[in-house]
C-alpha positions, 0 to 999 in steps of 0.5 A, spaced: 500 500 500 502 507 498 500 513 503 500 521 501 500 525 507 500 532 504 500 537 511 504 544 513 506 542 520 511 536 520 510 534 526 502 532 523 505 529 518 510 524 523 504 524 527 499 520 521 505 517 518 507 514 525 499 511 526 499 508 519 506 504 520 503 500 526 498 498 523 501 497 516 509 495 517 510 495 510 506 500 506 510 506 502 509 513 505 510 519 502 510 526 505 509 532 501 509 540 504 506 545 500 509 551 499 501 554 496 494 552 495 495 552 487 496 544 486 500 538 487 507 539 483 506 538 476 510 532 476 507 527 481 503 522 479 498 519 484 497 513 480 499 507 485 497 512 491 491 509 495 490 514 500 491 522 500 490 524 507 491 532 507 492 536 511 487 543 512 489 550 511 494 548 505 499 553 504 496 558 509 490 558 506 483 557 509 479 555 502 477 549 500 482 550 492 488 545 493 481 539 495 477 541 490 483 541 484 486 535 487 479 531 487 478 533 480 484 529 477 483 523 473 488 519 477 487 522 484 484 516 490 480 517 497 482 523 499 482 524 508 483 531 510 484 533 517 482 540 520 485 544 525 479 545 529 472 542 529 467 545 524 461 542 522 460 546 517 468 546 514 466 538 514 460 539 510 464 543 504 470 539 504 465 532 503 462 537 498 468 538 495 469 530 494 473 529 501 471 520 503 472 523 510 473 529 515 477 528 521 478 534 527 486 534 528 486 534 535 481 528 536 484 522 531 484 516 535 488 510 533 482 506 531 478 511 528 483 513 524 484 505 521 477 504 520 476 509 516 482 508 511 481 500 512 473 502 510 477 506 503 482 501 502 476 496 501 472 500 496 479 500 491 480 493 492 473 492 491 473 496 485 480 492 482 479 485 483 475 484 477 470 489 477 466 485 483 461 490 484 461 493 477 459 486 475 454 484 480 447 484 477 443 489 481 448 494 478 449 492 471 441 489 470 436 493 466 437 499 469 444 501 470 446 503 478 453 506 480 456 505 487 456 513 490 457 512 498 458 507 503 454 507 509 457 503 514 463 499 515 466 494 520 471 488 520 466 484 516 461 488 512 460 495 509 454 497 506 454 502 499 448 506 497 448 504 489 443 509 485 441 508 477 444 513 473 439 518 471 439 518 480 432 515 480 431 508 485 436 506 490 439 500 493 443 498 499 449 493 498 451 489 503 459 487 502 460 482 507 468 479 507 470 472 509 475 472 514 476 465 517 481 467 521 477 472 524 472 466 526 469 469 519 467 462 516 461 461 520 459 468 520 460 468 511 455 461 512 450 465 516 451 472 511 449 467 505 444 463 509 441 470 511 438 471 503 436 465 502 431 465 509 429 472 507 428 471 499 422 467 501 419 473 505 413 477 502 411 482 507 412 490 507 415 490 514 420 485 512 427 488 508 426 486 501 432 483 497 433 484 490 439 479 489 445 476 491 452 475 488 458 471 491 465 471 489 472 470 491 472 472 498 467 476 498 459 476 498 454 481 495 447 482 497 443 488 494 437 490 498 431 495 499 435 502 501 431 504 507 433 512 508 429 514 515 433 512 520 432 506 525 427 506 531 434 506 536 434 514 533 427 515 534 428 513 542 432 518 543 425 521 545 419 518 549 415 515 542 407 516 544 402 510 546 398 511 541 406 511 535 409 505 540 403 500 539 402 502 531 410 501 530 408 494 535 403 492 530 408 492 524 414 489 528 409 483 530 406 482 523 413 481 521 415 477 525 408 473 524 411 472 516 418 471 518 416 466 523 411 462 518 416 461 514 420 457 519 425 463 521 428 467 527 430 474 527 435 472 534 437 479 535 431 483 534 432 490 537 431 498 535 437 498 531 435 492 526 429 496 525 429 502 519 424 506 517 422 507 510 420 515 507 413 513 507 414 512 515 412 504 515 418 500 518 422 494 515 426 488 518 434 488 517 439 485 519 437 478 519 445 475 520 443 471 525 437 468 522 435 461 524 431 457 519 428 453 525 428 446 521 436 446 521 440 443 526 445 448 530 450 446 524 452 453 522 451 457 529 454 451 534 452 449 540 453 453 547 453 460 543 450 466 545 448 470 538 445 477 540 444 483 544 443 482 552 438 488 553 433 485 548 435 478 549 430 472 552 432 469 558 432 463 555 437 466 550 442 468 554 442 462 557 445 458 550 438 454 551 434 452 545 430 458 543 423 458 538 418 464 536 417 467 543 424 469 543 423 474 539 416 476 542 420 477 548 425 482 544 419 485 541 417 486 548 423 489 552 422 494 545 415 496 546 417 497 554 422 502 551 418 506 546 413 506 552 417 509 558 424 511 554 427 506 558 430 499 557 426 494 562 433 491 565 440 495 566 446 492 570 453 495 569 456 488 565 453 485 560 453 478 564 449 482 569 443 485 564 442 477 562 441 475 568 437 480 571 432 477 564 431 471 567 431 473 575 429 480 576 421 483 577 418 485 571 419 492 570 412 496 572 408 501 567 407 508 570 398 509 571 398 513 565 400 506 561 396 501 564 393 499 559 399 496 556 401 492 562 398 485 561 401 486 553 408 486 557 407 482 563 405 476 558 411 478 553 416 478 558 414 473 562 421 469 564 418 462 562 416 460 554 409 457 557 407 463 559 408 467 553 404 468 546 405 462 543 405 465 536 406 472 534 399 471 530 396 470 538 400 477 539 396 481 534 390 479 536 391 481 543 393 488 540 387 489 536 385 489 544 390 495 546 387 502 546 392 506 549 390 512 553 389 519 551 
C-alpha cells in the first residue's frame, strides 16, 4: 500500500505517518509540504497512491482550492483531510468538495483513524479485483446503478448506497468479507444463509432483497435502501402510546411472516429496525437468522448470538430458543418506546442477562396501564407463559387502546 500525507506542520505529518506504520509495517509513505494552495507539483503522479490524507489550511490558506483541484484529477484516490479545529460546517464543504472523510486534528484516535482508511482501502480493492461490484447484477441489470457512498463499515461488512444513473431508485449493498481467521467462516455461512431465509419473505415490514452475488472472498447482497433512520434514533425521545403500539403492530406482523416461514430474527432490537420515507418500518439485519428446521450446524452449540438488553432469558442462557424469543425482544422494545427506558440495566453485560431471567418485571407508570398485561405476558421469564405465536400477539393488540 502507498500513503500521501500532504500537511504544513511536520510534526502532523510524523504524527499520521507514525499511526499508519503500526498498523501497516510495510506500506510506502510519502510526505509532501506545500509551499501554496495552487496544486500538487506538476510532476507527481498519484497513480499507485491509495490514500491522500491532507492536511487543512494548505499553504496558509483557509479555502477549500488545493481539495477541490486535487479531487478533480483523473488519477487522484480517497482523499482524508484533517482540520485544525472542529467545524461542522468546514466538514460539510470539504465532503462537498469530494473529501471520503473529515477528521478534527486534535481528536484522531488510533482506531478511528484505521477504520476509516481500512473502510477506503476496501472500496479500491473492491473496485480492482475484477470489477466485483461493477459486475454484480443489481448494478449492471436493466437499469444501470453506480456505487456513490458507503454507509457503514466494520471488520466484516460495509454497506454502499448504489443509485441508477439518471439518480432515480436506490439500493443498499451489503459487502460482507470472509475472514476465517477472524472466526469469519461461520459468520460468511450465516451472511449467505441470511438471503436465502429472507428471499422467501413477502411482507412490507420485512427488508426486501433484490439479489445476491458471491465471489472470491467476498459476498454481495443488494437490498431495499431504507433512508429514515432506525427506531434506536427515534428513542432518543419518549415515542407516544398511541406511535409505540402502531410501530408494535408492524414489528409483530413481521415477525408473524418471518416466523411462518420457519425463521428467527435472534437479535431483534431498535437498531435492526429502519424506517422507510413513507414512515412504515422494515426488518434488517437478519445475520443471525435461524431457519428453525436446521440443526445448530452453522451457529454451534453453547453460543450466545445477540444483544443482552433485548435478549430472552432463555437466550442468554445458550438454551434452545423458538418464536417467543423474539416476542420477548419485541417486548423489552415496546417497554422502551413506552417509558424511554430499557426494562433491565446492570453495569456488565453478564449482569443485564441475568437480571432477564431473575429480576421483577419492570412496572408501567398509571398513565400506561393499559399496556401492562401486553408486557407482563411478553416478558414473562418462562416460554409457557408467553404468546405462543406472534399471530396470538396481534390479536391481543387489536385489544390495546392506549390512553389519551
Amino acid at each position: 500500500m502507498r500513503f500521501l500525507i500532504v500537511d504544513d506542520d511536520a510534526g502532523y505529518r510524523h504524527l499520521l505517518r507514525y499511526h499508519l506504520e503500526v498498523e501497516w509495517p510495510d506500506a510506502v509513505i510519502d510526505e509532501l509540504q506545500p509551499s501554496s494552495a495552487s496544486f500538487l507539483p506538476a510532476g507527481l503522479s498519484l497513480t499507485g497512491v491509495d490514500l491522500v490524507l491532507l492536511g487543512h489550511p494548505v499553504g496558509g490558506s483557509e479555502g477549500l482550492t488545493f481539495l477541490e483541484r486535487l479531487c478533480a484529477r483523473p488519477d487522484c484516490p480517497p482523499v482524508l483531510v484533517f482540520a485544525a479545529e472542529s467545524d461542522e460546517f468546514l466538514a460539510v464543504d470539504v465532503l462537498k468538495a469530494g473529501a471520503a472523510n473529515f477528521f478534527p486534528k486534535d481528536r484522531v484516535k488510533h482506531q478511528r483513524l484505521i477504520a476509516a482508511v481500512s473502510g477506503e482501502l476496501e472500496v479500491g480493492r473492491i473496485g480492482s479485483a475484477g470489477a466485483l461490484l461493477a459486475g454484480h447484477r443489481a448494478l449492471s441489470g436493466a437499469r444501470k446503478r453506480r456505487v456513490v457512498a458507503k454507509l457503514y463499515t466494520s471488520d466484516l461488512s460495509s454497506i454502499y448506497l448504489a443509485e441508477s444513473e439518471d439518480g432515480s431508485g436506490r439500493l443498499a449493498l451489503k459487502v460482507f468479507r470472509h475472514v476465517p481467521d477472524a472466526g469469519g467462516g461461520r459468520l460468511f455461512d450465516r451472511f449467505l444463509q441470511e438471503y436465502e431465509v429472507i428471499a422467501r419473505v413477502d411482507h412490507p415490514n420485512v427488508v426486501r432483497i433484490f439479489d445476491l452475488g458471491v465471489a472470491d472472498d467476498h459476498a454481495y447482497l443488494a437490498m431495499e435502501y431504507l433512508p429514515a433512520g432506525t427506531l434506536a434514533d427515534r428513542l432518543a425521545e419518549r415515542i407516544a402510546a398511541d406511535q409505540a403500539l402502531a410501530y408494535t403492530r408492524q414489528i409483530a406482523g413481521a415477525l408473524n411472516a418471518i416466523h411462518q416461514a420457519g425463521v428467527l430474527h435472534r437479535d431483534l432490537k431498535p437498531g435492526n429496525i429502519m424506517f422507510r420515507d413513507n414512515g412504515s418500518l422494515a426488518l434488517i439485519d437478519f445475520g443471525l437468522a435461524k431457519q428453525m428446521r436446521l440443526h445448530a450446524a452453522i451457529t454451534g452449540t453453547g453460543q450466545i448470538f445477540g444483544t443482552p438488553d433485548y435478549m430472552s432469558p432463555e437466550q442468554g442462557h445458550a438454551e434452545p430458543t423458538d418464536e417467543r424469543s423474539d416476542l420477548y425482544s419485541l417486548g423489552c422494545i415496546l417497554y422502551e418506546m413506552l417509558t424511554g427506558e430499557r426494562p433491565f440495566t446492570a453495569s456488565s453485560p453478564m449482569g443485564v442477562i441475568y437480571r432477564h431471567a431473575h429480576a421483577p418485571r419492570p412496572r408501567l407508570n398509571r398513565a400506561l396501564t393499559g399496556f401492562q398485561p401486553l408486557l407482563d405476558r411478553l416478558l414473562a421469564v418462562e416460554r409457557y407463559e408467553r404468546f405462543s405465536s406472534a399471530g396470538e400477539l396481534l390479536g391481543a393488540l387489536e385489544g390495546v387502546i392506549p390512553a389519551r
